[in-house]
LUMNUSE-308263 format. One line per field, with one value per residue: residue number from 1; x, y, z of N, C-alpha, C in turn; residue in one letter. Coordinates in Angstrom, 1 decimal. Example, Ala and Ser with C-alpha at 12.3 -4.5 7.8 and 13.67 -1.06 7.14 Angstrom:
2
i [1_2]
n_east [13.2_12.8]
n_north [-5.7_-2.2]
n_up [7.8_7.1]
ca_east [12.3_13.7]
ca_north [-4.5_-1.1]
ca_up [7.8_7.1]
c_east [13.2_12.9]
c_north [-3.3_0.0]
c_up [7.8_7.9]
aa [A_S]
% end
This chain:
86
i [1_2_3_4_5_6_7_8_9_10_11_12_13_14_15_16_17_18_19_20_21_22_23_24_25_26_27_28_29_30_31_32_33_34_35_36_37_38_39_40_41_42_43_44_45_46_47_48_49_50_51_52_53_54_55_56_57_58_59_60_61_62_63_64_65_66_67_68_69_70_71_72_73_74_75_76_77_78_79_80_81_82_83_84_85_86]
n_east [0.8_0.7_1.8_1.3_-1.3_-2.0_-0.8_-3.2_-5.2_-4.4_-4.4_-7.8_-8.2_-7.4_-9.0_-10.8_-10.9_-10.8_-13.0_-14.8_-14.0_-15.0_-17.8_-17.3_-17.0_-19.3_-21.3_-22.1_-21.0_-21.7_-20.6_-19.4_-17.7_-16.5_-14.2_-13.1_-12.2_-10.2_-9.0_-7.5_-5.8_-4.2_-2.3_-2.1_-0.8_0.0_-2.3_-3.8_-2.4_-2.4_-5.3_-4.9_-3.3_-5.8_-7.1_-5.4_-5.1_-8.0_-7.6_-6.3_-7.7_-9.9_-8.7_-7.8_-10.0_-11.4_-12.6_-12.7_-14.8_-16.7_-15.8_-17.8_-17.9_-16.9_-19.8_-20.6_-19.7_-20.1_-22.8_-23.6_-22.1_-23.8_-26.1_-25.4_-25.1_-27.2]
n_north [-1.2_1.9_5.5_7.3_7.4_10.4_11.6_10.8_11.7_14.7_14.4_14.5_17.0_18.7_17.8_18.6_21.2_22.4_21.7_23.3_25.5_26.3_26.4_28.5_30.6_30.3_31.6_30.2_29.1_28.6_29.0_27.9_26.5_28.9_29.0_27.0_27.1_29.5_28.3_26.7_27.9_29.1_26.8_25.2_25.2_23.8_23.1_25.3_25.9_24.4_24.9_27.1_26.8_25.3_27.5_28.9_27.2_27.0_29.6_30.3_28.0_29.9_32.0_30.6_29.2_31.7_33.5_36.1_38.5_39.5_41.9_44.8_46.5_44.5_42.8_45.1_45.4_42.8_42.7_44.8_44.1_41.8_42.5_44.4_42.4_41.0]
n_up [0.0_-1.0_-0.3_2.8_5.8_6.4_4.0_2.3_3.6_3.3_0.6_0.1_1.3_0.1_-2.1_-1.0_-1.3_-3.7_-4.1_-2.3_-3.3_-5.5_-4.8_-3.4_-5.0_-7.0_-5.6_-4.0_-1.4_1.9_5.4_6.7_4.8_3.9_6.1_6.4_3.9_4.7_6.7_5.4_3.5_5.2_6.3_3.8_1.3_-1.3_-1.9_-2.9_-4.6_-6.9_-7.3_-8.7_-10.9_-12.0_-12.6_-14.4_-16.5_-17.2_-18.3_-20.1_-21.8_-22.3_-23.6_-26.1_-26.9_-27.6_-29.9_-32.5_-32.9_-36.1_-37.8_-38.0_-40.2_-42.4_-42.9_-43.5_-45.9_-47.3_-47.3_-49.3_-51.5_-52.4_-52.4_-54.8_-56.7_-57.5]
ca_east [0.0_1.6_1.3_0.7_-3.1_-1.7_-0.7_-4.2_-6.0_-3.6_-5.2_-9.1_-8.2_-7.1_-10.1_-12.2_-10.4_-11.4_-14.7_-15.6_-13.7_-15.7_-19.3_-17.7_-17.0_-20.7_-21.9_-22.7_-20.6_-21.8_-20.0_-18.2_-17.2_-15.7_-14.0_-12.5_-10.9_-9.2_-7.6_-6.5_-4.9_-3.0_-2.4_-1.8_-0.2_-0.4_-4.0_-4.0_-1.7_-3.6_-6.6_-4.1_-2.8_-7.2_-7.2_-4.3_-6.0_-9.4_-7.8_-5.6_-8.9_-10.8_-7.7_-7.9_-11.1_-11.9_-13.0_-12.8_-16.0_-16.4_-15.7_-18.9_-17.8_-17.3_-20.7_-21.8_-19.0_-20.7_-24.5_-23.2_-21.9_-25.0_-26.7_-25.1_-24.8_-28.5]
ca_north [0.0_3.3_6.8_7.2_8.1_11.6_12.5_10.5_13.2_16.1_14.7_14.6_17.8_19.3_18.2_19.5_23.6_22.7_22.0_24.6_27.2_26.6_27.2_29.9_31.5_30.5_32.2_29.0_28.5_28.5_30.3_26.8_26.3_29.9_29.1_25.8_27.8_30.1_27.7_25.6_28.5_29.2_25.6_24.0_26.3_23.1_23.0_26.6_26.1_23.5_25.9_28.2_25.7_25.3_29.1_29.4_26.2_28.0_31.3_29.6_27.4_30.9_32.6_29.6_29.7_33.0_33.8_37.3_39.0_40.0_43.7_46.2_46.7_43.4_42.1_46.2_45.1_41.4_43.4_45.7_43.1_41.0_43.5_45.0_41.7_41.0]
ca_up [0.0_-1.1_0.6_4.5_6.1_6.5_2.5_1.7_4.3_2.9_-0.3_0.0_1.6_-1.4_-3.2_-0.7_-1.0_-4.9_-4.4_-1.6_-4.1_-6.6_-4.2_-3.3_-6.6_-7.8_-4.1_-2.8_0.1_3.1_6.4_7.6_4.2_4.2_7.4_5.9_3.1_5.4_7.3_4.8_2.9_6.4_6.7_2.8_0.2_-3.0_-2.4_-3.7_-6.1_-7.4_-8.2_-9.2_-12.3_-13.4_-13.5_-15.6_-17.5_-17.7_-19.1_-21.3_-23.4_-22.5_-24.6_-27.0_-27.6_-28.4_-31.9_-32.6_-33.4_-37.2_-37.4_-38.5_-41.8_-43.5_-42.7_-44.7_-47.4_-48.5_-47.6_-50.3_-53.0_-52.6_-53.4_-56.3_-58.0_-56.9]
c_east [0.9_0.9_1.0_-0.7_-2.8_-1.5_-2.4_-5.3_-5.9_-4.7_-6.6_-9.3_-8.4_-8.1_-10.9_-12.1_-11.4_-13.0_-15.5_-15.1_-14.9_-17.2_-18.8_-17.7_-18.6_-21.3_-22.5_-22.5_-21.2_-20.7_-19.0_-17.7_-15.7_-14.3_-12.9_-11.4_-9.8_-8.5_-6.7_-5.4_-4.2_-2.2_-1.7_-1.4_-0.3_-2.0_-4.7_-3.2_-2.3_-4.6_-5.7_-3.8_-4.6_-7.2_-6.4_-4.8_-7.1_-8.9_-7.3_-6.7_-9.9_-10.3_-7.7_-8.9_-12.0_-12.0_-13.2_-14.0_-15.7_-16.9_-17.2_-18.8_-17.3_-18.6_-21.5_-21.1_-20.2_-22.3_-24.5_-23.3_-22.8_-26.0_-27.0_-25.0_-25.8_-29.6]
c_north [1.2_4.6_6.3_7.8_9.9_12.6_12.0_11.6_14.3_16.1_14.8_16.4_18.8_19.5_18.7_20.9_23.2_23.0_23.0_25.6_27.0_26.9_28.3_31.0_31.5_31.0_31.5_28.3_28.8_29.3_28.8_26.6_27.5_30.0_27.8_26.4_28.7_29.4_26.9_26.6_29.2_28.1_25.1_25.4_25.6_23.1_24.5_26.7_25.0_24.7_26.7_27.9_25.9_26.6_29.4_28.6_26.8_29.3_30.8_29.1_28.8_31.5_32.0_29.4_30.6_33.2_35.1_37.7_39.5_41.6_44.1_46.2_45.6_42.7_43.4_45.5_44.0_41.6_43.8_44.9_42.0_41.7_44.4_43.8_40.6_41.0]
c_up [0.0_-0.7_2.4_4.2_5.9_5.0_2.3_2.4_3.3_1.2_-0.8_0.8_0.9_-2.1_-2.9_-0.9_-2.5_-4.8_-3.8_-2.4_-4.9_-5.6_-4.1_-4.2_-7.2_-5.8_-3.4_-1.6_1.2_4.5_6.7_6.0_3.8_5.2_7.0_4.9_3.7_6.3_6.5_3.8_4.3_6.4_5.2_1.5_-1.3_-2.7_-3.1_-4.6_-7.1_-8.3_-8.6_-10.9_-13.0_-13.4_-14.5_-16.8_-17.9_-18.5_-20.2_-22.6_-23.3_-23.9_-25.9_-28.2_-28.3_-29.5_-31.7_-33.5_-34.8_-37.3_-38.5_-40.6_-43.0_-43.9_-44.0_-46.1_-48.1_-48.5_-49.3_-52.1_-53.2_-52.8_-54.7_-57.3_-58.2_-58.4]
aa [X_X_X_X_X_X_X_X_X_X_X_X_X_X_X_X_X_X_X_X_X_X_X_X_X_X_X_X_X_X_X_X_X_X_X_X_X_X_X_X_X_X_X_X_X_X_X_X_X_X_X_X_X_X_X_X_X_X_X_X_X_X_X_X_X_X_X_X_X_X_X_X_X_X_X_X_X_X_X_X_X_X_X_X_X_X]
% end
């Protein structure tokens, strides 16, 4: 059996900052969940670097994904030449 009781804690620990971050980001946490994040960011510094990595991951496929809007004046341009050839 690999790992001690104490990393396997450290690690459901972890998952739990993830998942109370995320209530608290959608305004769903609760006061003892609040209360749990502040100790564990006194307490565990990778469980916030953790979230730290999917924010950088989330901006990254945000950045990725972006399609740039089609600018004003091509949409009058091909109005224009479907028009005139109309």
């Amino acid at each position: 059996m690999s790992g001690s009781a104490s990393e396997e804690n450290h690690h459901s620990d972890c998952e739990k900052v993830v998942d109370v971050f995320e209530k608290w980001l959608e305004g769903k946490a609760s006061e003892a969940d609040e209360e749990f994040l502040a100790e564990q960011a006194d307490e565990c510094s990778p469980c916030f670097e953790s979230i730290d990595k999917q924010k950088q991951f989330v901006q990254f496929l945000n950045n990725a994904l972006r399609r740039p809007g089609t600018p004003a004046s091509l949409v009058d341009t091909i109005k224009t030449k479907i028009h005139h050839s109309a």
